[in-house]
C-alpha positions in Angstrom: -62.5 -37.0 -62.7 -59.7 -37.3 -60.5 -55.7 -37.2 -61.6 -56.0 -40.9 -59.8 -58.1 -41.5 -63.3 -56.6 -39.8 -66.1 -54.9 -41.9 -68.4 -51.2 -41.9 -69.1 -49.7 -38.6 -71.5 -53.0 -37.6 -71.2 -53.1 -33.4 -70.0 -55.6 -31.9 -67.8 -56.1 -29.0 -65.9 -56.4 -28.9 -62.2 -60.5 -27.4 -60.9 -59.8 -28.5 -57.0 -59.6 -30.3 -54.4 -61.7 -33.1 -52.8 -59.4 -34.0 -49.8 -61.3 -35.1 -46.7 -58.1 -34.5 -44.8 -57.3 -30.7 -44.9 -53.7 -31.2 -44.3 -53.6 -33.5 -47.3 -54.6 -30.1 -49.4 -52.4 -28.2 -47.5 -49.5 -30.4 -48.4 -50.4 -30.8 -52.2 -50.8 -27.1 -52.7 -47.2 -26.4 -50.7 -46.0 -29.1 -53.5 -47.3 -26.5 -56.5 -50.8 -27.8 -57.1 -53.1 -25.2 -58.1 -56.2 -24.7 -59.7 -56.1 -23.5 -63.2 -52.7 -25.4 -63.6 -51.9 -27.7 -66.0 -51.1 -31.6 -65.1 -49.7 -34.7 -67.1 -49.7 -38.4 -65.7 -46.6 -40.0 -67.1 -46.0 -43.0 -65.5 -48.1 -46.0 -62.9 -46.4 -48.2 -60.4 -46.8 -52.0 -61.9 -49.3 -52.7 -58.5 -52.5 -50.8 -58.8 -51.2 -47.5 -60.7 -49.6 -46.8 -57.3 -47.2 -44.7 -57.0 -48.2 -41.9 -60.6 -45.8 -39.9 -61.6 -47.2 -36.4 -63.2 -45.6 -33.2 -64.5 -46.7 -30.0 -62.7 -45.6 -26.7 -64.5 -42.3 -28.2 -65.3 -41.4 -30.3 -62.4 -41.7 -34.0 -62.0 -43.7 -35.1 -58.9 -44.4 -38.8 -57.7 -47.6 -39.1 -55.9 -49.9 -41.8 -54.3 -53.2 -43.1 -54.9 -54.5 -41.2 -52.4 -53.2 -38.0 -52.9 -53.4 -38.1 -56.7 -57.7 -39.0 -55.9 -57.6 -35.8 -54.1 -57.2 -33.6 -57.0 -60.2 -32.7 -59.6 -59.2 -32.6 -62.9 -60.7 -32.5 -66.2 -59.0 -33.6 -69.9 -57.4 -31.0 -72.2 
Protein backbone atom coordinates (compact mmCIF):
# COMPACT_ATOMS: atom_id res chain seq x y z
CA UNK A 1 0.00 0.00 0.00
CA UNK A 2 1.09 3.32 -0.61
CA UNK A 3 0.55 6.62 1.84
CA UNK A 4 -1.33 7.85 -1.59
CA UNK A 5 -3.93 4.89 -0.27
CA UNK A 6 -4.30 5.03 3.32
CA UNK A 7 -7.32 6.32 4.57
CA UNK A 8 -7.73 9.49 6.59
CA UNK A 9 -6.58 9.23 10.71
CA UNK A 10 -5.58 6.09 9.70
CA UNK A 11 -1.51 5.28 11.15
CA UNK A 12 1.06 3.35 9.29
CA UNK A 13 4.45 2.83 9.30
CA UNK A 14 6.77 3.72 6.55
CA UNK A 15 8.70 0.02 4.74
CA UNK A 16 10.20 2.13 1.62
CA UNK A 17 10.30 3.68 -1.23
CA UNK A 18 9.01 2.92 -4.77
CA UNK A 19 10.16 6.26 -6.52
CA UNK A 20 11.09 5.76 -10.20
CA UNK A 21 12.73 9.16 -9.92
CA UNK A 22 15.69 8.87 -7.44
CA UNK A 23 15.74 12.52 -6.64
CA UNK A 24 12.09 12.16 -5.74
CA UNK A 25 13.55 9.76 -2.71
CA UNK A 26 16.24 11.96 -2.17
CA UNK A 27 13.91 14.83 -1.56
CA UNK A 28 11.28 12.84 0.68
CA UNK A 29 13.92 11.49 2.88
CA UNK A 30 15.76 15.21 3.25
CA UNK A 31 11.88 16.09 4.31
CA UNK A 32 12.13 13.29 7.39
CA UNK A 33 10.75 10.15 5.73
CA UNK A 34 12.21 7.09 6.96
CA UNK A 35 11.64 3.61 7.12
CA UNK A 36 10.47 2.37 10.35
CA UNK A 37 8.71 5.72 11.00
CA UNK A 38 5.42 6.30 11.83
CA UNK A 39 2.88 8.32 9.33
CA UNK A 40 -0.77 9.66 9.63
CA UNK A 41 -2.92 11.04 6.64
CA UNK A 42 -5.00 13.79 8.04
CA UNK A 43 -6.39 15.61 5.44
CA UNK A 44 -7.27 15.33 1.02
CA UNK A 45 -7.52 18.22 -1.30
CA UNK A 46 -11.44 18.27 -2.48
CA UNK A 47 -9.95 17.30 -6.31
CA UNK A 48 -8.65 13.82 -6.37
CA UNK A 49 -7.15 13.53 -2.66
CA UNK A 50 -4.55 15.96 -4.06
CA UNK A 51 -2.71 17.75 -2.17
CA UNK A 52 -2.59 14.93 1.57
CA UNK A 53 -1.61 16.29 4.34
CA UNK A 54 0.20 13.69 6.85
CA UNK A 55 2.02 13.93 10.30
CA UNK A 56 5.63 12.73 10.25
CA UNK A 57 7.16 12.26 13.82
CA UNK A 58 5.51 15.45 14.97
CA UNK A 59 5.60 17.70 12.01
CA UNK A 60 2.91 18.49 9.56
CA UNK A 61 3.84 17.91 5.85
CA UNK A 62 1.60 18.59 2.74
CA UNK A 63 2.46 16.28 -0.09
CA UNK A 64 1.25 15.40 -3.65
CA UNK A 65 -0.13 12.46 -5.30
CA UNK A 66 2.81 11.64 -6.56
CA UNK A 67 5.08 11.92 -3.94
CA UNK A 68 2.72 10.52 -1.35
CA UNK A 69 2.50 7.06 -4.15
CA UNK A 70 6.07 6.91 -3.65
CA UNK A 71 6.08 5.81 -0.16
CA UNK A 72 5.31 2.00 0.98
CA UNK A 73 3.39 1.81 3.87
CA UNK A 74 1.45 -0.68 5.76
CA UNK A 75 -1.66 0.02 8.59
CA UNK A 76 -0.88 0.08 12.28
Amino acid sequence: MTLRDLPKNTLARILGFNAVDKELETRLREIGFAEGDQVEALHFGLFGRNPMSVRLNGALIALRKGEAQAVLVEVL
